[in-house]
N, C-alpha and C positions, 0 to 999 in steps of 0.2 A: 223529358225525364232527366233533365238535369239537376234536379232537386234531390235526386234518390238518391240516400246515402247508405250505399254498396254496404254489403259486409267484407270485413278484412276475410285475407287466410284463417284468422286465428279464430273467428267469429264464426265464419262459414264452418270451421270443424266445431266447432261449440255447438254451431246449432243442427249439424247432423249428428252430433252423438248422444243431445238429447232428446232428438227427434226419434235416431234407430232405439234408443235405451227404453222410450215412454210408449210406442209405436210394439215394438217385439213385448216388452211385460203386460202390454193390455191385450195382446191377441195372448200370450202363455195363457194369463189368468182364465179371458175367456174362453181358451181354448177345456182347460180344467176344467171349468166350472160344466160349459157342454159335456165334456166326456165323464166326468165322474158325481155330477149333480141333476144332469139332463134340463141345463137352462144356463141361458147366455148372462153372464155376468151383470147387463144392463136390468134382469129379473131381478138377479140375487141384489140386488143395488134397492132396487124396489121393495122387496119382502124387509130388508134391511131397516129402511127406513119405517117404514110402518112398524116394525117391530118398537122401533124406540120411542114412538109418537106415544102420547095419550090416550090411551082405552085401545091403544093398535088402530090407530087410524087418522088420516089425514084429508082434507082438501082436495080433489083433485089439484088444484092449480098451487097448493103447495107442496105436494108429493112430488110436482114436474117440476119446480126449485131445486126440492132438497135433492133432488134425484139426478139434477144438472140434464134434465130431459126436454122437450120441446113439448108442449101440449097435446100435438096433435099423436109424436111418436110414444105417450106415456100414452092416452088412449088405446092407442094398436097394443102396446104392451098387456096394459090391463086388462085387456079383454080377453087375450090367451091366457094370464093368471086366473083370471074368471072361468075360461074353461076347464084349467086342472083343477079346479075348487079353492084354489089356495087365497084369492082375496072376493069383496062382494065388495059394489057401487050402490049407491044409492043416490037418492036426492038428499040435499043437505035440510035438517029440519031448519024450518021458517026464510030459506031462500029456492026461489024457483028456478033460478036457472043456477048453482050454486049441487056440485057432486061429491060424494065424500066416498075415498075407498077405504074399506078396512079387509086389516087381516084373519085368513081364517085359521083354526085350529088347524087345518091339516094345512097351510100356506106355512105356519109357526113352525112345525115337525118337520117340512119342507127345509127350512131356513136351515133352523139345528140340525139335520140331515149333511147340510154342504158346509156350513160354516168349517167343517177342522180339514176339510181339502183345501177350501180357500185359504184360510188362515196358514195352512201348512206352505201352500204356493208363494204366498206373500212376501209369507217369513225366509223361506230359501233362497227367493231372488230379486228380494229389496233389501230386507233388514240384515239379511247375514254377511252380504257381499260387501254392504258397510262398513265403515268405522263411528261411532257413536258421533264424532266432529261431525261427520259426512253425514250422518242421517240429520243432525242438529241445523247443518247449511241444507240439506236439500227441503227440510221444512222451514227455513228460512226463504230460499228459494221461491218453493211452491205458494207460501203468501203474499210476495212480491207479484208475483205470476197473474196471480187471483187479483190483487186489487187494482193491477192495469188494467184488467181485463173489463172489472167492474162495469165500467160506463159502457163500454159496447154491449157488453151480457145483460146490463139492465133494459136496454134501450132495444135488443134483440128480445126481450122477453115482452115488452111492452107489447109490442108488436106482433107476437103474436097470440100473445093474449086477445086483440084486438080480432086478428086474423078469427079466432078461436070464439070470439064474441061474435063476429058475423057469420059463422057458419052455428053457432048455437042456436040465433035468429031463424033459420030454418030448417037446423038437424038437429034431432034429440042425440047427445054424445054417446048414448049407450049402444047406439045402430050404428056406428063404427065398426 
């Protein structure tokens, strides 16, 4: 391990205060979104997306992209949105192993239900605590972040796509 290149003092605080700061606002949020929408932020992520899709509906396997999800945990996901009524699966027309979820009217009413908690959460303890610089560098930041990240996250996604292809091989996804 003499190749590791430690972090300094200065580093080490750097990278616990962005750890404590992204770490505390993702449990707040979810903590919000549970208690005054009755669904864990990783839902509201989901209904989100679909909302802004095409005709409200997406791919399975690109709702779990856009949604920064793993295949298998948007699955578990879908299927409790499936139980509140809020999204419906299908088979993709003219591919057979190929899933599309879409949102439903009462998923939509769902959404617009939580969206001004959320929003209001967001706004209180991202955007206000800010200074317009600071939100400008921390979305400078956040795309840095993102395209290091890129080639493991694609290479992580492959992968379990694949994982995700060989259990399609012998599970239909909706019996999850």
């Amino acid at each position: 391990m003499d190749d590791v290149r430690w972090l300094s003092a200065d580093e080490q605080e750097i990278w616990r205060a962005y750890l404590s700061a992204s770490v505390s606002l993702a449990a707040h949020v979810d903590r919000q979104m549970r208690q005054h929408a009755g669904m864990p932020m990783a839902y509201y992520e989901i209904l989100v997306r679909l909302s802004e899709a095409p005709h409200r509906r997406l791919r399975m396997s690109e709702l779990a992209d856009a949604s920064l999800s793993s295949r298998s945990r948007l699955s578990h996901a879908v299927a409790a949105l499936e139980r509140n009524g809020w999204v419906e699966r299908r088979p993709a027309d003219g591919d057979r192993r190929g899933w599309v979820c879409s949102l439903t009217d009462e998923g939509f009413a769902a959404l617009a239900a939580a969206a001004p908690g959320h929003v209001t959460t967001v706004r209180e303890h991202l955007f206000d605590v800010l200074t317009p610089e600071q939100l400008r560098t921390l979305r400078e930041i956040g795309l840095a972040i993102s395209a290091g990240l890129k080639p493991a996250c694609d290479a992580a996604r492959a992968e379990d796509a694949q994982d995700t292809q060989d259990a399609e091989d012998t599970q239909d996804p909706c019996d999850e």
